[in-house]
C-alpha positions in Angstrom: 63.6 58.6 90.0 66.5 57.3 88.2 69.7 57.3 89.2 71.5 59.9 87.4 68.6 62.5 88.3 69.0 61.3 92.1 72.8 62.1 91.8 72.0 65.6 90.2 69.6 66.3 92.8 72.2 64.9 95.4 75.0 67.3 93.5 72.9 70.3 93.5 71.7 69.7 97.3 75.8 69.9 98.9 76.6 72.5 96.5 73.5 75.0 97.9 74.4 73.9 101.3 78.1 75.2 100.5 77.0 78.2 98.7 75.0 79.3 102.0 77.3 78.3 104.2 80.1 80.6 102.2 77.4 83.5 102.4 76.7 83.2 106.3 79.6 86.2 107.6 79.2 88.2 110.3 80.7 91.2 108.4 78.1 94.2 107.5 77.0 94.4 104.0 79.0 96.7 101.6 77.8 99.8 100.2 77.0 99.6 96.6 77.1 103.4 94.6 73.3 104.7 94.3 73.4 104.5 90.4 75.4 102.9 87.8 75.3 105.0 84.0 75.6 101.1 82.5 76.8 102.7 79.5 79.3 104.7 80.4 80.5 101.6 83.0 81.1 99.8 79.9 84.6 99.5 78.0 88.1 98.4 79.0 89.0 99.1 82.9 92.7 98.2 84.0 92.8 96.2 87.3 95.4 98.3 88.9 95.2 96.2 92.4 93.3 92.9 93.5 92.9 90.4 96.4 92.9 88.1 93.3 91.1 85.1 92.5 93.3 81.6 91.9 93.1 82.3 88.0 94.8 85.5 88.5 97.2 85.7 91.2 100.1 85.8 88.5 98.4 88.5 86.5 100.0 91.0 85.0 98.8 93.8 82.0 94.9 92.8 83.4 91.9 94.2 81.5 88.6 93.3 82.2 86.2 94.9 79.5 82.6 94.6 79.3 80.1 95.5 76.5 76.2 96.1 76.9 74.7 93.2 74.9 70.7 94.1 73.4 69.4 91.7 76.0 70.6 93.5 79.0 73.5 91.1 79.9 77.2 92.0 79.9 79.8 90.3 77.5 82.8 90.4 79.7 86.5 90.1 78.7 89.2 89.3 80.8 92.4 89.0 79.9 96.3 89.2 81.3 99.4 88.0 80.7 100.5 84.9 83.3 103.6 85.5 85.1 105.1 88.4 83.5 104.5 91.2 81.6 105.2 89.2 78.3 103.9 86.2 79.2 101.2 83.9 77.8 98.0 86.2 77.4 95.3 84.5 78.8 91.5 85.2 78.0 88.2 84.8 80.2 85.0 85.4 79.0 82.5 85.7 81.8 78.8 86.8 81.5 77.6 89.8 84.1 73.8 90.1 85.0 72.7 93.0 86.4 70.3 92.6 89.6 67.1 94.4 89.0 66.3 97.0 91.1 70.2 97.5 92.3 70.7 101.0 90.4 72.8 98.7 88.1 75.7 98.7 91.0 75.1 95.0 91.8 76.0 91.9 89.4 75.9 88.3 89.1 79.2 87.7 87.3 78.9 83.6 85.8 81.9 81.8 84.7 80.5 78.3 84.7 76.8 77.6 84.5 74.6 78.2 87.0 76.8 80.1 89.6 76.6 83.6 89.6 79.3 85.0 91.7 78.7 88.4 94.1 79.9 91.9 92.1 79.4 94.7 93.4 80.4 98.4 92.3 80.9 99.7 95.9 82.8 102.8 94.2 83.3 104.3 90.9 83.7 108.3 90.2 82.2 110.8 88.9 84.5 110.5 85.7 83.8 106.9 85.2 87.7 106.7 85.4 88.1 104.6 88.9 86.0 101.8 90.4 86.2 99.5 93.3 84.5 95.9 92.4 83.9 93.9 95.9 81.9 90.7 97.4 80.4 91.3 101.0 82.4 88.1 101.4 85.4 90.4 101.6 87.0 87.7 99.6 87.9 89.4 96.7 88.5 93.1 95.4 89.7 95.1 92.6 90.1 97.9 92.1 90.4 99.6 88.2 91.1 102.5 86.8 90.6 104.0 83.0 94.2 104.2 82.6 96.7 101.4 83.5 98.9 104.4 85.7 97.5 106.2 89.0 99.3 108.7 90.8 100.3 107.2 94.2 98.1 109.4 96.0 95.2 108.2 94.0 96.2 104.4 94.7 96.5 105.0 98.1 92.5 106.6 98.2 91.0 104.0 96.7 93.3 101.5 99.3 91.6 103.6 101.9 88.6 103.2 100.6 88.9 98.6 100.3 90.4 98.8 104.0 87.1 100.9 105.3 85.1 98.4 103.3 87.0 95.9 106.2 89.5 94.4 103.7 92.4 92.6 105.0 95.2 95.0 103.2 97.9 92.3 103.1 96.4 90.4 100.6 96.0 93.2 98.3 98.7 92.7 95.5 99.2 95.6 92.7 99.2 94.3 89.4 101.7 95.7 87.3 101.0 97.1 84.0 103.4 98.0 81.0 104.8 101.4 80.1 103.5 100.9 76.9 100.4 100.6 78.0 98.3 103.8 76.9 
């Protein structure tokens, strides 16, 4: 072997280590809804509250869309504006895989070539009009809604709902959202 396919090998060796390191928790396993209607999932859903990721901790105005592509993957959009709610719009672009077998409620969700990070539709309505995207890592959460408004008593549900899942509360920051927003 050369050297350069020695140092990928090398690469690729520490970062599965890390991965299953990161997936060893002693938490149970969330609950994933039965069955996901993958077309009706689809469309614009506004994050209304997250334990966010580092690339969105400043969002404000967040949208993450998705569109059914004909080979079964999901064209993702995310966008938001950084630091205020007229600040610099910034745009993500994903790529969802649904897990076979999963009733279309679990997802690898890749950013960067070959890591598929955990998603996991551990709640969405009858409606199609709220949804609670998790990681069993309890790491992350959002939760999204249809409309970029709930009433407070629907927030606070679907809060109930991320602190049964065993969600540490405090780092759960609501993303605000313009008026204008339909």
């Amino acid at each position: 072997m050369n050297f350069m396919t020695l140092k990928k090998l090398f690469i690729m060796t520490i970062l599965t280590s890390l991965f299953c390191a990161c997936a060893t928790n002693q938490k149970p396993q969330i609950a994933t809804v039965p069955q996901v209607d993958i077309k009706r999932f689809m469309g614009p859903w506004y994050v209304i509250a997250a334990i966010p990721t580092a690339i969105e901790t400043e969002s404000f105005n967040a949208i993450e869309s998705y569109k059914l592509d004909d080979d079964g993957t999901i064209a993702t959009t995310f966008t938001f504006n950084k630091g205020s709610l007229d600040g610099k719009v910034k745009t993500y672009n994903p790529r969802g895989f649904v897990v076979e077998n999963s009733g279309n409620a679990r997802w690898g969700m890749q950013f960067i070539w070959p890591i598929k990070a955990e998603y996991l539709i551990a709640h969405v309505d009858e409606n199609y009009s709220e949804t609670i995207i998790a990681r069993n890592a309890r790491d992350y959460v959002w939760i999204m809604a249809r409309s970029p408004h709930l009433s407070e008593e629907a927030y606070q549900a679907l809060v109930k709902k991320v602190s049964d899942m065993g969600y540490d509360l405090q780092k759960l920051r609501r993303v605000p959202h313009n008026k204008a927003n339909p």
